[in-house]
N, C-alpha and C positions, 0 to 999 in steps of 0.2 A: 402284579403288573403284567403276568401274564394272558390277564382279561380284560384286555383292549376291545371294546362294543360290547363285549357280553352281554351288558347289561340290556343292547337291542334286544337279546334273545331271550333273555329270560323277561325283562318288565315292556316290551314293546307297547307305544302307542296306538301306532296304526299297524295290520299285517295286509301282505299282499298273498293271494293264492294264483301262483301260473302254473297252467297246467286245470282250471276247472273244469268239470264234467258232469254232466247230467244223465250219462249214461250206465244204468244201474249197473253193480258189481263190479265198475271201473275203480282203478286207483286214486282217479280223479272224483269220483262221484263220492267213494268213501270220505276222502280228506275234507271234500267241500261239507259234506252233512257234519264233520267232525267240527271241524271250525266253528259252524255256522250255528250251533248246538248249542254249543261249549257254553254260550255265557260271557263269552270275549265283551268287556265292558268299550272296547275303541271299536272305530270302522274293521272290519272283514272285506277288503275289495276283490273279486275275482277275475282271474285274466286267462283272456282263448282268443283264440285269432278269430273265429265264428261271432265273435259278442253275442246278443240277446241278453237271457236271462236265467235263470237258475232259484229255485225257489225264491223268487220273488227279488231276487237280489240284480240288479246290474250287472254286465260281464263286458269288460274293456276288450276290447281290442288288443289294447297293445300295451306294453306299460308305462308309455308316454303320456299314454291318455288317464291315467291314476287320479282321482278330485285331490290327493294328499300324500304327500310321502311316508310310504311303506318304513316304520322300521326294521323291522322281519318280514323278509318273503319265504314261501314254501313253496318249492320248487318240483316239480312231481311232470316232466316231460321226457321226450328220447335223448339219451343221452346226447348225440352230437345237436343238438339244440344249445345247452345249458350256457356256454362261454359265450354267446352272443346275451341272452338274457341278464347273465351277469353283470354283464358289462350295461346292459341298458339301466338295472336297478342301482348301480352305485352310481350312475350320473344323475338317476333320480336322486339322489341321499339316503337310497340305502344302507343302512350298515353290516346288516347279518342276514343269511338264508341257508334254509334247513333245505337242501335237494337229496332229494328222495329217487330220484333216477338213478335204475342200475344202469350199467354197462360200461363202469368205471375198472372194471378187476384189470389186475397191474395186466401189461402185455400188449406190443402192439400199438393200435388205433387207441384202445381204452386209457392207456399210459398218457398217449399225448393229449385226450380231452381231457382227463383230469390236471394236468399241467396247465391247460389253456385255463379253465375256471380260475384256476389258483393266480393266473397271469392279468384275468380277467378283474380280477377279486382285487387284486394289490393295491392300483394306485388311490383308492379310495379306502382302504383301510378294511375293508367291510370282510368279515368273518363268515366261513363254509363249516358249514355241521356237515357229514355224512363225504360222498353224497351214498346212497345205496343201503341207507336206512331207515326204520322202521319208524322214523318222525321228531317228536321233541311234542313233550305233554307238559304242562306245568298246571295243574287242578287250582293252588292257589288266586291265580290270576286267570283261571279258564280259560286257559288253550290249551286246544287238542290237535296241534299240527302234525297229523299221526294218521296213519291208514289201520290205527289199533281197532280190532272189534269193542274196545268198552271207556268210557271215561273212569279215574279212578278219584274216590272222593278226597280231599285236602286233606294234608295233613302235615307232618313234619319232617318226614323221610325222604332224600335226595333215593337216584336209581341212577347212576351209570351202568350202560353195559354197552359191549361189543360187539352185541347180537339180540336185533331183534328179535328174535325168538321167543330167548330168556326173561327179554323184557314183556312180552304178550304173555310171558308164562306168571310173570310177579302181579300182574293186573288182574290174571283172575284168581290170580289164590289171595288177593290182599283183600276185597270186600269180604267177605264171609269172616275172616281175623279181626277186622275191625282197624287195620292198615291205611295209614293216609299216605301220599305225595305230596313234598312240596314240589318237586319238578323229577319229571323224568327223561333223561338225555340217550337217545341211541347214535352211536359214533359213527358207524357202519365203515367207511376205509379210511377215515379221520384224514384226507389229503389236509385240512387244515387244524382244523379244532379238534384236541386231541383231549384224551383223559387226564395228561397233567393242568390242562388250561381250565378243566370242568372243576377238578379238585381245587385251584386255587381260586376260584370265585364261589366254589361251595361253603370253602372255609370261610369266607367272611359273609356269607351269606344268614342273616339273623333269624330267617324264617326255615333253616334248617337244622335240625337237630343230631341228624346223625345219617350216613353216607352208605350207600351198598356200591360194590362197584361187579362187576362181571365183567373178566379180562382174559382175553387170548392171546396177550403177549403184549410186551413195551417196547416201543421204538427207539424213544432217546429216554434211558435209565438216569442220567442225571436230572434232567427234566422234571421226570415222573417224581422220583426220588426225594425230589427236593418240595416238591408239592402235594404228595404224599405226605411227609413229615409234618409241613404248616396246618395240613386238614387235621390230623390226628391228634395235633397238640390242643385244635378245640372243641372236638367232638368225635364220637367215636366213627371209625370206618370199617366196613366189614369187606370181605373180597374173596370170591371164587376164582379160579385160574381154571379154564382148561387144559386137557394135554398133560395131566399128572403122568402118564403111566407112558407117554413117552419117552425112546430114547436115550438116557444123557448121554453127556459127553463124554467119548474114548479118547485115550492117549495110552499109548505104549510107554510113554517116558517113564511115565510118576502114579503110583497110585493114587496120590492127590486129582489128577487132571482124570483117571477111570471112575475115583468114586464122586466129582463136584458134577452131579448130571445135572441137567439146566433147569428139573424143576424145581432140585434142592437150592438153587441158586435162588430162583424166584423165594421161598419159601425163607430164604435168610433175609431177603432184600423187605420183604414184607411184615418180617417180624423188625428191621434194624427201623424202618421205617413208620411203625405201630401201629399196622393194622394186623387185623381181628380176619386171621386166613380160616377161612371152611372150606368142608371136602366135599358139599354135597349140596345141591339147591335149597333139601330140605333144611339143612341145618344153616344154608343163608337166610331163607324167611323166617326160622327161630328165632335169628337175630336180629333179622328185622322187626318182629314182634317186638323186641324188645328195646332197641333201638330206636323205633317210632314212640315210642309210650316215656319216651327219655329217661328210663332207669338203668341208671350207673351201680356199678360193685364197689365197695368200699373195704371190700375184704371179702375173704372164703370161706367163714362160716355158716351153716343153712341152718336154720331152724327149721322143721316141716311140721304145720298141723294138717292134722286126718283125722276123720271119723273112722276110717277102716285100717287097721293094721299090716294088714298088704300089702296095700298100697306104699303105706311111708317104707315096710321094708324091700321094694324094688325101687324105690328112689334112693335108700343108702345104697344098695347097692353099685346103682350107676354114679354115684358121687366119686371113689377115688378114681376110676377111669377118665373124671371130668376134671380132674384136678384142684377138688373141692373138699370142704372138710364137714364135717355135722359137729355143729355149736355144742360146748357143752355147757348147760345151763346151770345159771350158777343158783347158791340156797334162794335167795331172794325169790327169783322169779320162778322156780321152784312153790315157793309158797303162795306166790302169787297165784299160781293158776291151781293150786291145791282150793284156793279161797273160791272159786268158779267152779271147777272141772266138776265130774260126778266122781263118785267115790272110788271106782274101781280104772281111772283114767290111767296111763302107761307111767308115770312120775319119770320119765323123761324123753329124751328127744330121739325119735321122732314123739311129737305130744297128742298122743292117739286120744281124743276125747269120747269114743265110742262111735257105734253105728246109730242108734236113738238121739245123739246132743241133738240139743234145739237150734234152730238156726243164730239165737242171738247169742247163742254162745262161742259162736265164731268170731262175730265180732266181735265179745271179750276178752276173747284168748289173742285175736289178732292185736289186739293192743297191748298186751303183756308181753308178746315176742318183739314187736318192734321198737319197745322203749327198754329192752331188754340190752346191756350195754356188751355184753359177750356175744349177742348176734349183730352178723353184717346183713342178714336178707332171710326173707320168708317165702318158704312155697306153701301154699296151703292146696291141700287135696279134696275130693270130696266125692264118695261113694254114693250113687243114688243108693237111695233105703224108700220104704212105704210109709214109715212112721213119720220121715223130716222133709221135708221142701228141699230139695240142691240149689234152685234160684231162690227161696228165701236166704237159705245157708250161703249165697253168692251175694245176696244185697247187704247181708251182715259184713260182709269181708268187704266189698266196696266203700262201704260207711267208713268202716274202720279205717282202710285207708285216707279215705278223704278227709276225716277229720283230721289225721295226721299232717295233714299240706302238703305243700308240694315237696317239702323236702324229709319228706320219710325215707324210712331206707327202702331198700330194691323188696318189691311185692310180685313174684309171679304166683300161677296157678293152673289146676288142674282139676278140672273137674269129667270124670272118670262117664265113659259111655256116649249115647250119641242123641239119642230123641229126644231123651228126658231131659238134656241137658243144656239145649242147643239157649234155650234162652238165660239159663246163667251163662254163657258165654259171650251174647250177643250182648249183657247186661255188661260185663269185664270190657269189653270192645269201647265199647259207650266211655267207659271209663277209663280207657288209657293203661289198664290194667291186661299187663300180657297171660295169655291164655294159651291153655295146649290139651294136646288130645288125651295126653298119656306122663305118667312124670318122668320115665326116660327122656321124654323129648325137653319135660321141663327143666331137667337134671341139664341137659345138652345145652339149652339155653345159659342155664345160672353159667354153667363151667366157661359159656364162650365170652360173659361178661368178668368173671375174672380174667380169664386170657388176656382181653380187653384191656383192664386194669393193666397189667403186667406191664405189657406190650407199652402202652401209655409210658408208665415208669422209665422204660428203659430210654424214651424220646428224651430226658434230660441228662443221659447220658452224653456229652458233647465232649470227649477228646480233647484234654489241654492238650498242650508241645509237652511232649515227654525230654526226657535227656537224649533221646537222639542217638546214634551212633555213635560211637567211639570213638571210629575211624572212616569216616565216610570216604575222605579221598580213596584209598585205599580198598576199597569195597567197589568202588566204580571204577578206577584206573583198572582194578582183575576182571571185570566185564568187558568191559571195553575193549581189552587187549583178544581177549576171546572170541569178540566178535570180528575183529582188525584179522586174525585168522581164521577167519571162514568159519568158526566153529558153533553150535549150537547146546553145547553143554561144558559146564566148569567143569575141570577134574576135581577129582576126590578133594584136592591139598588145596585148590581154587574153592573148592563150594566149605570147605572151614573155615577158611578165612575171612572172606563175606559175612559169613554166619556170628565169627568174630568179632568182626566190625560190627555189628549190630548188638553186640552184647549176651549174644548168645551163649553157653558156658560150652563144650566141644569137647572131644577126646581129642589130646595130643596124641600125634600121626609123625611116620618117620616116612618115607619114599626111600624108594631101590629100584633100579635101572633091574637088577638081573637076580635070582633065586642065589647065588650068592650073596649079594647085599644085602636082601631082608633078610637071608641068617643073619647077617653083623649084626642089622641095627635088631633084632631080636636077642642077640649076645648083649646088646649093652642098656635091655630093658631089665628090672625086676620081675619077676615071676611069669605067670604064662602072657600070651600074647594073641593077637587075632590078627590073623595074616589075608588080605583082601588083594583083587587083582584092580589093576591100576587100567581102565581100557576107557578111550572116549565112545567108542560101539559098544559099550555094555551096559545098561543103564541097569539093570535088577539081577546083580551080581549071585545071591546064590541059585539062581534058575540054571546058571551052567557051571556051578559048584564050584564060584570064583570067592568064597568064606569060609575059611578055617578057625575054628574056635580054640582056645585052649593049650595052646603050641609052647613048649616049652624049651628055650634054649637054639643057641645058633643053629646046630645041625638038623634038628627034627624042623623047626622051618625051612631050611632051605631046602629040603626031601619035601615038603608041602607042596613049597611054592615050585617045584623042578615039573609035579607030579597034577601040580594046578595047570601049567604051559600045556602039556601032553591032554588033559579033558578036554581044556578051550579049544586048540588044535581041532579036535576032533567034532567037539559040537558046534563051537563056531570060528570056521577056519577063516572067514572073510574078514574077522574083528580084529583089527590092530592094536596091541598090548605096549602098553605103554611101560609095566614094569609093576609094581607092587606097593602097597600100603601096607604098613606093618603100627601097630598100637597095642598098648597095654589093653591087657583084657580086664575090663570093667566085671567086677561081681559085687552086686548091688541086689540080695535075695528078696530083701520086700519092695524091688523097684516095680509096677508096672512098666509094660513096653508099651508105648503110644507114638503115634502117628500128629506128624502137625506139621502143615504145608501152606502152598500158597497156588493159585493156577487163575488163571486168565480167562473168564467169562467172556463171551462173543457179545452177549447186553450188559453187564451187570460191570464190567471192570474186573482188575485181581479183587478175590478171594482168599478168605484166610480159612483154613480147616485145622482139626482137631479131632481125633480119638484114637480108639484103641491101635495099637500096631502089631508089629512082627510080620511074620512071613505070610500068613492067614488072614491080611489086614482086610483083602476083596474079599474073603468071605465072612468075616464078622462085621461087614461094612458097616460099623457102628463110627459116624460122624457128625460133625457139628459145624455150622459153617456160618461166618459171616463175613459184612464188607468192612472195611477199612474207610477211616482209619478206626482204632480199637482205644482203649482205656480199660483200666484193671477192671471195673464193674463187668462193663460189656463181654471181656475176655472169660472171667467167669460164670457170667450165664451162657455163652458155650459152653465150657468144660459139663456145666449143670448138665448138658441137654444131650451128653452121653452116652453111655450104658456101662462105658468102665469108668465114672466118675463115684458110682455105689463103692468101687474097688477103691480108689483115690479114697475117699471118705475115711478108711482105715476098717478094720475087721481083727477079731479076735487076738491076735498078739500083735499085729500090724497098726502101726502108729498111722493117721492121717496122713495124704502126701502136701507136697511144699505146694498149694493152689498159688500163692502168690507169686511163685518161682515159677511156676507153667503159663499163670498169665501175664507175666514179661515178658515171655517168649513170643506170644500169639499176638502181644503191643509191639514188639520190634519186629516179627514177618511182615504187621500193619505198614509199619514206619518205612520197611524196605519197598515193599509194594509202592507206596507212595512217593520216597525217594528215587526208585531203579526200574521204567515201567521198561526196561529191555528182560526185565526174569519175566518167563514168561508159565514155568512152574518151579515150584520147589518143593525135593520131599527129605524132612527128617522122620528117618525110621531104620533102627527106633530112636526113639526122644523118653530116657528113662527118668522117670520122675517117682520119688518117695522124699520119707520124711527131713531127707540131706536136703532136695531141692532136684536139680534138674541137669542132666546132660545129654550133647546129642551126639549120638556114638555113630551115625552114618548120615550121608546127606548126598541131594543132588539137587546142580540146580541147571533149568534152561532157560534157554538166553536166545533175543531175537531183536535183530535191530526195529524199530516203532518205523510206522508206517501213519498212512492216513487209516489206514482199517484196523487199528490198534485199537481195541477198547481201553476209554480212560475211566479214570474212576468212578463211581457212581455218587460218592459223597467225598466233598473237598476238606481236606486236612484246616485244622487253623490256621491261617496263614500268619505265622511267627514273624514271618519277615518283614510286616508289615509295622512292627511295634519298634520305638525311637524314643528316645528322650528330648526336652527341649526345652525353650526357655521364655516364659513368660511373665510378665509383670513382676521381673526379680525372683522366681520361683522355677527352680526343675520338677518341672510335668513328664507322667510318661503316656505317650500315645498308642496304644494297642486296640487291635479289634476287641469286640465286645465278645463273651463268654456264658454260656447259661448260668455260672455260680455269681456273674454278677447280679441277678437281679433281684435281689436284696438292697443291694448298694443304690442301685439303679430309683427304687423307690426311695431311698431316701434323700438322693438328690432331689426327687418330684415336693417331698416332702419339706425340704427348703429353699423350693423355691414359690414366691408369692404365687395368688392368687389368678394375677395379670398374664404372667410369663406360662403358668399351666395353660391357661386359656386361647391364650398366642398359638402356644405348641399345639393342645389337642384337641380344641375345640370342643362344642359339646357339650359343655357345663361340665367337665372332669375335675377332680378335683386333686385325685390320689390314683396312683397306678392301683390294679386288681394284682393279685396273684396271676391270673389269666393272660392279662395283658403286658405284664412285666416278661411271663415265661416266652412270649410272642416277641416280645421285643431284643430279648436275648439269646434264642435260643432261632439262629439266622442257618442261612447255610455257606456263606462264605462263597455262593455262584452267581446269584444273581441278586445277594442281598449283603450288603457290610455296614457295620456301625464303626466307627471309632470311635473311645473314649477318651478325657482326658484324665487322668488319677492322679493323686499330691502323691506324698510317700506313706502320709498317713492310712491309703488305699481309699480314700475318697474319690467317686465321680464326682469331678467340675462338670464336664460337659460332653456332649454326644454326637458326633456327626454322622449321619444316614445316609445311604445309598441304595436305591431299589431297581432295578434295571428291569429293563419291558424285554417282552422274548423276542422280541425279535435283533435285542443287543443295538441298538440306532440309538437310546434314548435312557435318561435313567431321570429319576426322581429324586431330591435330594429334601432333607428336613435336618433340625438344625435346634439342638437345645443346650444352653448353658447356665447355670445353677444362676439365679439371682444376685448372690452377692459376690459372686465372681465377673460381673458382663464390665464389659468398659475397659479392658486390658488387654484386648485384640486375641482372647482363647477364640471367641467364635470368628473372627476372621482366618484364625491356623486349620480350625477343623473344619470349616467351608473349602478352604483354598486343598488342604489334604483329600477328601471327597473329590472334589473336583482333578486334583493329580490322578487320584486312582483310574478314574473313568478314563481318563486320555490314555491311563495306557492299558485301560479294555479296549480303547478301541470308540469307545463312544460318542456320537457325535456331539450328543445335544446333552446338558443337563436343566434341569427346571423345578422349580418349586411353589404351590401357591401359597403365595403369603396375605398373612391379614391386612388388609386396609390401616390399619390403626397400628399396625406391629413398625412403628416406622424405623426403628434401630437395625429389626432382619433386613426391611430393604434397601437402608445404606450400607452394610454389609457386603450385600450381594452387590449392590449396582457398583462400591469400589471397586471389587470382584471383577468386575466386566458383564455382569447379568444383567440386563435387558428388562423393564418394566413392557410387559404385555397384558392382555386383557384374558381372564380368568372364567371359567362356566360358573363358578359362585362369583355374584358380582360383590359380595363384601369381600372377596380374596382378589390378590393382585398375581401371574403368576410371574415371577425373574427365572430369565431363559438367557442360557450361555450357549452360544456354537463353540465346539472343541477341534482343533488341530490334532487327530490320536496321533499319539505317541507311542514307539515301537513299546510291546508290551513285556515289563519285567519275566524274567526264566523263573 
């Protein structure tokens, strides 16, 4: 719903050009030849205040004078021009325009014109690509609203970027690959249509297969975030980020808030989110290669055939750095290709069949690896030689795949050198068959489509409501009280308690006013102790020697802590001493010391981090970072993506440590994050974790009261609160949001419900959910998307009710299903009227739904409702529209 007109932009009837020009090496002159080229099967109208003519074309005046209404205009004039234009083309009925005029950068004069378009743009609805970019191409549909030097041929692959540039640079390296476009979008200062609105009409876009995007930063991370995740759940998405080696972010407080720098921020957001990050252009067009040609990983194992043996062995080579494995082949196919091969062939993998095989012994073999059930994917190599063809040896391997259909497994390839080669290549291109220069490169590719995989996997990750804290009030009444006194940090005996509340396990702490107290409460502990200084100015206590290890007994503490006063004194006299922390000293010899925090991203929201600790923690900066909220899976592929997680694993006499005990830890900083957005970092370290499980022997947390410049989260928790029991036709129902492990359940409601009631709901001639479309329909973000369901006790779904809210938040969409042999007992009037309560208290004005013509049970449902029988763009649908009174919105 966040692609309101889109659809002018991408499948436009008619386009408008202002701004045309017949003046060679103009902006204008390029756009017009580009258009007019293209193929554009509608009118092409162009607009200059001069009229005449332009190859051969008419040129209006004005855009009054248009014979047709523009769906998309391209806009390519002086900047303080464009908000009059706009406003002239939306009273035409236009609805979208790509303006290609700089002189928008923020600042000044340039601020307020781009305001005014946007101002200009509103009351008609109508949508702003750019403006101060390099066009909007879409080859399928032939247009080239672009001042790009080249058309690029159709094909399957979506191109966002944020920089023309990038984009002019993917146009020419993608003919010669054999690279198609289905559309290519550049954003340039996105004042309107931004990269999350492109993503969510990408993803349901049928004629796309897979997404590149190229990003300089995200404005609204929840946004992105959330439409991010819906692209990825149906096709792969790959993304470059500029500005790695930027910066991150400092903070004196916490090592958490020194080591979370903002690209590793991106870098978590990207992976929670399932896309497919590269570092490098070249290794984006790898997977574009691959991406275009629609071949998915289904696992990490590689079979490689070669005629040359070198080759296969610098392709194992680059495998484990790619995160990949070399299949081992099992007897079978083994003998299989014994029954082919030449006598002296390698008998295993890599499957070197010589430098002399015959071309069609490629294809042989390629069909032996692919029906091979211990391999997930083939690369196949191929050395020119004088004695064999490399393009006959390339038509062998094309055969082979093609007889396999379309759903072989993943076929890349390499065929080694450059003159001799170029038409086995151009032959692979032809075929959909990803190609490379070298098998590093092809190695690069296989490794980014398992990433790929992964990455995927982890999107069904969704966060049930954990157990929650222990003691929440408790947890916020000690913030709270902290902030009530000006402060910006818990004490020692404040940040345990919290940590408490959260279910964290903690070392019991005694407090002392004065070096004589902590001797006592050290007299009335067992064995040694660890005596720490108590100071709200002191945030990383042993830098001015405020930790004592080892301390045994009243008097040697109190000589510590007398001889602690006297150091602080001297190294930091302006720090006010609060008094002392006194604890048992924890000896725990096969514990790792690790680090696990939480700290406040300026885009992204709190952060949760994880790795190694101790004092040395900045420099072994070995961490792992993701957003919240978390679940046990997710919590452990952090820990996975450590460096002292080989150490956790266990080692020679050393038992495994308690992973499960670490990631309830890294699920409750989530949960805290989520419930307490005044922390605004936290560091335990260290946080000892072995085979017992887990403790956190120090902690600190800071605290700031939330503002309007708060980052809020980037991904919204389940909302628990939302789930109710209740009572329907003599039966207690429970109502809760929907969950990704429903959808199972989910299909089997589709699955008994008639024939009639599917049809109602989904049109289309559907019969049965997909796996695809079940993971879509459950697997929501809980911002601008909520299902309710309704379940017996048996855990069966009765019924569903929908919510889809447009971004601009005015309006949401509602749908509405209840199992067959449950309707007629007023469940679908509870989950309509529920839907409809939520929206009121977002805020939203309007709900609306198209219903079928013939569905006449939904529309007396709704119209008891108070919804409104209005007129539909499909005239067999009827659409019921409700105006809402918002309602102040639940905390």
């Amino acid at each position: 719903m966040t692609t309101r007109n889109l659809d002018a932009l991408f499948e436009p009837r008619a386009i408008a050009f202002v701004g045309a020009s017949a003046r060679p090496g103009s902006v204008g002159e390029v756009i017009t030849r580009n258009l007019l080229s293209a193929g554009f099967s509608g009118p092409v109208m162009l607009v200059n205040p001069k009229g005449g003519e332009i190859q051969g074309q008419a040129v209006h005046a004005r855009i009054e004078d248009l014979p047709q209404v523009p769906d998309l205009a391209v806009i390519a004039t002086p900047a303080e021009t464009v908000p009059a234009l706009v406003t002239a083309l939306g009273q035409k009925g236009c609805r979208a325009a790509v303006v290609i005029s700089a002189g928008f950068e923020s600042g000044g004069r340039e601020a307020e014109l781009k305001q005014a378009v946007l101002d200009a743009a509103r009351p008609h609805l109508m949508r702003i690509v750019g403006p101060n970019c390099l066009g909007f191409l879409s080859p399928l549909h032939r247009i080239n609203a672009s001042f790009a030097h080249r058309m690029p041929q159709a094909g399957h692959l979506a191109l966002v970027a944020q920089s023309g540039a990038v984009a002019a640079a993917a146009l020419d390296w993608a003919p010669p690959h054999g690279v198609g476009f289905s559309h290519i979008v550049t954003v340039g200062d996105s004042a309107d249509v931004d990269v999350g609105d492109l993503l969510d009409y990408l993803a349901l876009d049928a004629e796309t297969d897979g997404i590149v995007l190229y990003l300089e930063g995200v404005a609204d991370a929840r946004k992105f975030m959330s439409a991010a995740r819906a692209a990825a759940r149906s096709k792969p998405v790959a993304v470059i980020k500029s500005g790695r080696s930027s910066a991150g972010a400092k903070a004196a407080f916490s090592h958490t808030g020194a080591l979370a720098g903002a690209d590793a921020v991106y870098d978590a957001a990207f992976r929670r989110a399932g896309l497919l990050r590269v570092d490098t252009l070249a290794e984006l067009f790898e997977a574009a290669q691959a991406f275009s040609a629609g071949v998915r990983s289904s696992g990490d194992r590689l079979a490689i055939l070669t005629n040359g043996g070198g080759a296969g062995v610098l392709a194992v080579d680059a495998l484990e750095g790619a995160g990949a494995a070399l299949a081992e082949l099992s007897a079978e196919t083994l003998a299989a290709l014994d029954g082919i091969a030449p006598a002296h062939w390698s008998r295993r993998n890599p499957v070197d069949i010589l430098g002399d095989a015959h071309p069609a012994l490629y294809g042989q073999a390629m069909e032996v690896l692919m029906h091979a059930p211990e391999v997930d994917a083939v690369l196949a190599l191929n050395c020119p030689v004088a004695v064999a063809s490399s393009t006959e040896a390339a038509k062998a391997t094309a055969d082979a795949v093609a007889r396999a259909g379309r759903r072989h497994k993943p076929v890349l390839t390499a065929w080694l050198g450059e003159a001799g080669t170029a038409d086995a290549r151009s032959l692979f291109a032809t075929s959909r068959i990803p190609t490379y220069d070298t098998p590093e490169q092809a190695i690069t590719a296989f490794g980014q489509l398992v990433r790929a995989r992964r990455t995927h996997e982890l999107l069904v990750e969704a966060p049930p409501p954990g157990p929650g804290p222990t003691d929440p009030t408790t947890a916020r009444k000690i913030v709270e009280d902290a902030l009530r006194q000006g402060r910006t940090a818990l004490t020692d005996p404040e940040a345990r308690a919290v940590l408490r509340a959260y279910g964290v396990p903690v070392v019991e702490s005694q407090s002392a006013a004065t070096p004589g107290g902590a001797g006592l409460a050290a007299g009335r502990m067992e064995g040694k102790v660890v005596l720490k200084i108590l100071s709200r100015d002191i945030s990383h206590k042993s830098d001015v020697g405020g930790v004592r290890l080892g301390l045994e007994g009243a008097s040697e503490t109190e000589l510590a802590a007398r001889d602690m006063l006297g150091r602080i004194a001297k190294l930091r006299p302006e720090a006010r001493v609060d008094g002392f922390i006194v604890e048992p000293m924890i000896e725990r010899p096969n514990a790792e010391e690790l680090l696990a925090g939480l700290v406040q991203d300026p885009t992204f929201g709190p952060v949760v981090m994880v790795g190694q600790g101790g004092v040395a923690v900045q420099v072994t900066a070995d961490r792992a970072l993701g957003l919240p909220p978390l679940n046990s899976a997710l919590a452990r592929d952090m820990v996975a993506r450590t460096r002292v997680s080989k150490l956790l694993a266990g080692y020679r006499d050393r038992p495994p440590a308690d992973l499960e005990a670490l990631a309830r830890v890294l699920v409750a900083l989530g949960d805290l994050a989520s419930d307490l957005p005044e922390v605004t970092e936290l560091d335990i370290n260290p946080l000892l974790c072995d085979a017992e499980g887990v403790i956190a022997v120090d902690a600190r947390i800071g605290v700031r009261t939330p503002d309007a410049q708060t980052p809020r989260l980037a991904i919204l928790p389940y909302p628990a609160q939302l789930a109710r029991d209740i009572e329907v036709g003599g039966e207690t129902l429970r109502i809760r949001p929907i969950r990704p492990t429903d959808a199972d359940r989910l299909c089997e409601m589709v699955d008994l419900s008639s024939d009639r009631d599917v049809r109602l709901r989904f049109s289309g001639g559907l019969r049965r959910l997909t796996p695809d479309l079940a993971r879509r329909l459950t697997q929501i973000d809980y911002d601008r998307h909520i299902a309710l369901i309704a379940e017996n006790p048996a855990g069966e779904i009765l019924g569903v009710g929908r919510l889809v809210c447009a971004p601009e938040g005015d309006s949401a969409e509602f749908a509405l299903m209840v199992r067959s042999d449950r309707q007629a007992r007023g469940l679908g009037s509870f989950l309509l009227q529920a839907v409809v309560d939520y929206a009121a208290a977002k805020g939203i004005a309007t709900v609306w739904g198209d219903v079928a013509r013939d569905n006449e049970r939904m529309r007396e449902v709704a119209a008891h409702l108070g919804f409104v029988a209005e007129a539909a763009h499909d005239t067999a649908r009827v659409r019921m529209t409700r105006r809402l009174e918002a309602q102040p919105a639940e905390a």
